[in-house]
VMD Tcl script that draws the C-alpha trace (Angstrom):
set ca {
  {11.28 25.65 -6.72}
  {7.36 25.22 -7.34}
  {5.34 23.02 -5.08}
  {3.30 20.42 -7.57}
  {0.03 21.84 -6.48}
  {1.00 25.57 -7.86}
  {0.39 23.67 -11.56}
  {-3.57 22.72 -9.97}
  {-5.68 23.69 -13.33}
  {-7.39 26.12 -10.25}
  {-4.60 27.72 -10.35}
  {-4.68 28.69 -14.22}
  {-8.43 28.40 -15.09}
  {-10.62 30.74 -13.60}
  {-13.86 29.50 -15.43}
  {-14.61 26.86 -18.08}
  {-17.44 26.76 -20.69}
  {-18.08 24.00 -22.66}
  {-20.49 24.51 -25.99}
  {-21.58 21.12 -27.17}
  {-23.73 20.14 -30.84}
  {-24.14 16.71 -29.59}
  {-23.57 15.74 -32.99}
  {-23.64 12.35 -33.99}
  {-19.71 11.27 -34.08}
  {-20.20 8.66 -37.36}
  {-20.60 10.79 -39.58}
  {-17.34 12.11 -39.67}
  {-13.94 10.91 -40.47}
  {-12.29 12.20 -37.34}
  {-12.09 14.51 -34.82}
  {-9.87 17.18 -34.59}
  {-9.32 19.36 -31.93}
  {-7.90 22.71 -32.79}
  {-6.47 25.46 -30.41}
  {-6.24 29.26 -29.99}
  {-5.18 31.50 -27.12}
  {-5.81 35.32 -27.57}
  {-7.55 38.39 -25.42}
  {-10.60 39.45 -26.12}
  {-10.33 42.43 -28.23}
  {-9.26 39.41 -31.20}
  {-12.42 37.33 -29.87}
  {-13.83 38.35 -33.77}
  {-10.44 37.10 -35.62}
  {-11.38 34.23 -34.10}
  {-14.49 33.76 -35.40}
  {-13.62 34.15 -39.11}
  {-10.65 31.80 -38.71}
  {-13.10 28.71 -37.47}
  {-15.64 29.45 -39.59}
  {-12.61 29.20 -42.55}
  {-11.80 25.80 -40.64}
  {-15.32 24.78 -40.23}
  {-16.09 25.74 -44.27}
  {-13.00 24.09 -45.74}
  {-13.34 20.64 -43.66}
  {-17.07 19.56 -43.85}
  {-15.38 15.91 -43.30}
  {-14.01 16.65 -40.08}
  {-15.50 17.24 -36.14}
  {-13.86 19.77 -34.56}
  {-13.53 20.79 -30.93}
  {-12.46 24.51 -30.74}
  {-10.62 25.07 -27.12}
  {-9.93 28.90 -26.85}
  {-7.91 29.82 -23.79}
  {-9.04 33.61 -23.21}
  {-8.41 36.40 -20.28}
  {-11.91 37.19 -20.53}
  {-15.17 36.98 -22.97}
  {-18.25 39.18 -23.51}
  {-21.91 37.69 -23.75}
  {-22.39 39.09 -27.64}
  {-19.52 36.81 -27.93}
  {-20.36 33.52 -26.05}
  {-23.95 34.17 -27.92}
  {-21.87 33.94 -31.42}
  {-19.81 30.91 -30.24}
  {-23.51 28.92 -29.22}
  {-24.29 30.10 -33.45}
  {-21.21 28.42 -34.78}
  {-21.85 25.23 -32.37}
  {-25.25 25.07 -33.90}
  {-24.91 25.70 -37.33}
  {-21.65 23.44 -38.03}
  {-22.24 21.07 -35.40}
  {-18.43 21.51 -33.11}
  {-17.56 21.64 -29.64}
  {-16.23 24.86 -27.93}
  {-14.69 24.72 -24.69}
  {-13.41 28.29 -22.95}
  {-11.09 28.64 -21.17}
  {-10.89 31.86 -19.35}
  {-7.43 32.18 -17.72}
  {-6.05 33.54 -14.55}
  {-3.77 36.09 -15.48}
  {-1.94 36.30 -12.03}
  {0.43 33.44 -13.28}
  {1.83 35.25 -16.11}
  {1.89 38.82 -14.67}
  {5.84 38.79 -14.32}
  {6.66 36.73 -17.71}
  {8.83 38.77 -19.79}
  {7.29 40.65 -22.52}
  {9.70 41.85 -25.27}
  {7.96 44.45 -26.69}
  {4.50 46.39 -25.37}
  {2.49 45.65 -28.15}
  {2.12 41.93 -27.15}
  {0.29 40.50 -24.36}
  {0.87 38.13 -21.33}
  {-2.15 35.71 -23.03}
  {0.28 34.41 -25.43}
  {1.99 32.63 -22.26}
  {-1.37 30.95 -21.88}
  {0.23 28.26 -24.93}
  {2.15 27.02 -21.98}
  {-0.49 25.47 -20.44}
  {-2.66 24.22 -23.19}
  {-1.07 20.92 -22.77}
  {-1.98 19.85 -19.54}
  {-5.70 20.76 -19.56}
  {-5.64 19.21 -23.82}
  {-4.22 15.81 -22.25}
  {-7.97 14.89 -21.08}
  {-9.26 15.49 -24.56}
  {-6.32 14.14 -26.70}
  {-2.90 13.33 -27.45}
  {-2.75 15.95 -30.67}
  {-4.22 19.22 -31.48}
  {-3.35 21.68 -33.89}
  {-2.65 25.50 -32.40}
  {-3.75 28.17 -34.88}
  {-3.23 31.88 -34.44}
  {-6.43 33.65 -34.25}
  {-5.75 35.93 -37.04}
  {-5.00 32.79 -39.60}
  {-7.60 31.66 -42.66}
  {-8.10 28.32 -43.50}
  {-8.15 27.71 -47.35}
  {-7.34 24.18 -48.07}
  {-8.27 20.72 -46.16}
  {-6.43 20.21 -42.63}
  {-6.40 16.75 -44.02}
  {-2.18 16.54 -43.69}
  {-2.08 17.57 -40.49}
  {-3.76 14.41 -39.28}
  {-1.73 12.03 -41.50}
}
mol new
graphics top color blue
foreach p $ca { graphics top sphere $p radius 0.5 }
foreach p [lrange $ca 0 end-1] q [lrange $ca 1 end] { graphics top cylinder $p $q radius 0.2 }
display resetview
């Protein structure tokens, strides 16, 4: 049995970055907060799949939270691009991996970060009741419009 305080976000979260446009909430319809989990070697997936969300949903704010094992500076420096040129929120996540060392892994080619998923709802609950997960590896070619109706 755990103890409650094993499931302390200090526990899980090793470090936390927020990336913030300050952009000015009326002029969009909503604000949707979208999700990805992934190691770093898919940190450029990542990229093309919010900038396919980003392109496709001028209409909407979004607030990116990307739950990562680790993340390189080129990286974070590409992340403070996107924040500035569409205006979104990034917040990183970068995970403690210790938790999810013995979680079963059927096959070698997949990694203990997808486990991170299992967590995404107790750090998302400050933020919001909803978000939409998206693989990292997805495009976005249509309005995300549905998904909030």
């Amino acid at each position: 049995m755990f103890d409650e305080a094993y499931f302390e976000e200090s526990n899980f979260v090793k470090e936390e970055y927020s990336y913030l446009s300050h952009a000015d909430n009326e002029l969009y319809d909503d604000v949707m907060h979208v999700c990805f989990n992934l190691d770093s070697k898919y940190f450029h997936q990542l990229g093309v799949t919010a900038t396919s969300v980003l392109e496709n949903n001028p209409q909407f704010r979004f607030v990116f939270h990307v739950f990562i094992d680790n993340i390189a500076e080129a990286d974070v420096a590409k992340v403070k691009q996107v924040v500035e040129k569409y205006k979104c929120d990034f917040h990183i996540y970068i995970m403690e991996m210790e938790p999810f060392s013995h979680f079963h892994l059927r096959n070698k080619r997949y990694s203990h970060v997808g486990y991170f998923r299992v967590y995404m709802p107790k750090i998302l609950r400050k933020f919001t009741k909803k978000y939409l997960y998206i693989d990292a590896d997805m495009l976005c070619v249509n309005s995300l419009q549905p998904f909030l109706d």
